[in-house]
N, C-alpha and C positions, 0 to 999 in steps of 0.2 A: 539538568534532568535529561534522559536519554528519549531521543522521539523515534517512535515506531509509525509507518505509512500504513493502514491496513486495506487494500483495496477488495472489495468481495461486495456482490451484487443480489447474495442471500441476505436476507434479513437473520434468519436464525442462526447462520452460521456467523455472522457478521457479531450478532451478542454474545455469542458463544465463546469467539475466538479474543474479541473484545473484555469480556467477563475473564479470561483466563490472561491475555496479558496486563489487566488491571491491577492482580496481586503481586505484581511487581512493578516496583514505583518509577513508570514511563509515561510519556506524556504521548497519547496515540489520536492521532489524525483518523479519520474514517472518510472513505469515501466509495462508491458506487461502480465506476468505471476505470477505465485507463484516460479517457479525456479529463477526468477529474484529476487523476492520480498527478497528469501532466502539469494540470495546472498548475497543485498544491510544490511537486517539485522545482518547478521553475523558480519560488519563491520562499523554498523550505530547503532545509537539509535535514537529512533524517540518515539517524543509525542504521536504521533496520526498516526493512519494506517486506508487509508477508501480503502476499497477495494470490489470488484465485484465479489459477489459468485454465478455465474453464469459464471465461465471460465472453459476453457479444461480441467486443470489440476484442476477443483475444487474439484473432491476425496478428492485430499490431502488437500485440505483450511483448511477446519475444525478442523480436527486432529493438523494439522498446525500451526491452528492459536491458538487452544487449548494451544498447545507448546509454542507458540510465547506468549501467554498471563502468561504465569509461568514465562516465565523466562523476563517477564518485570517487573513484579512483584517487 
């Protein structure tokens, strides 16, 4: 089964976006921040990561996710 990351700090948006990729049979993680998101990667691999760059700690996303994109690579 395919895993999707979903990091997003809205709750509505979070069920929303969750509720839509449900009807497609993926197995999706949820979490709140980028120190979450971090954690769950260090110890996960994941297809697909949709995430909300408009959060507290979105400094680091980018930079972040820049990383996170090499080393999925």
């Amino acid at each position: 089964m395919q895993r999707v990351l979903l990091i997003e700090d809205d709750e509505i948006s979070m069920r929303y976006i969750a509720d839509a990729v449900s009807l497609i049979p993926l197995h999706v993680d949820e979490c709140r921040n980028f120190t979450e998101a971090k954690t769950l990667l260090e110890t996960s691999f994941y297809d697909l990561i949709i995430s909300d760059i408009n959060l507290p700690d979105g400094n680091l996303s980018l930079n972040k996710s820049k990383k996170w994109r090499l080393v999925l690579k």
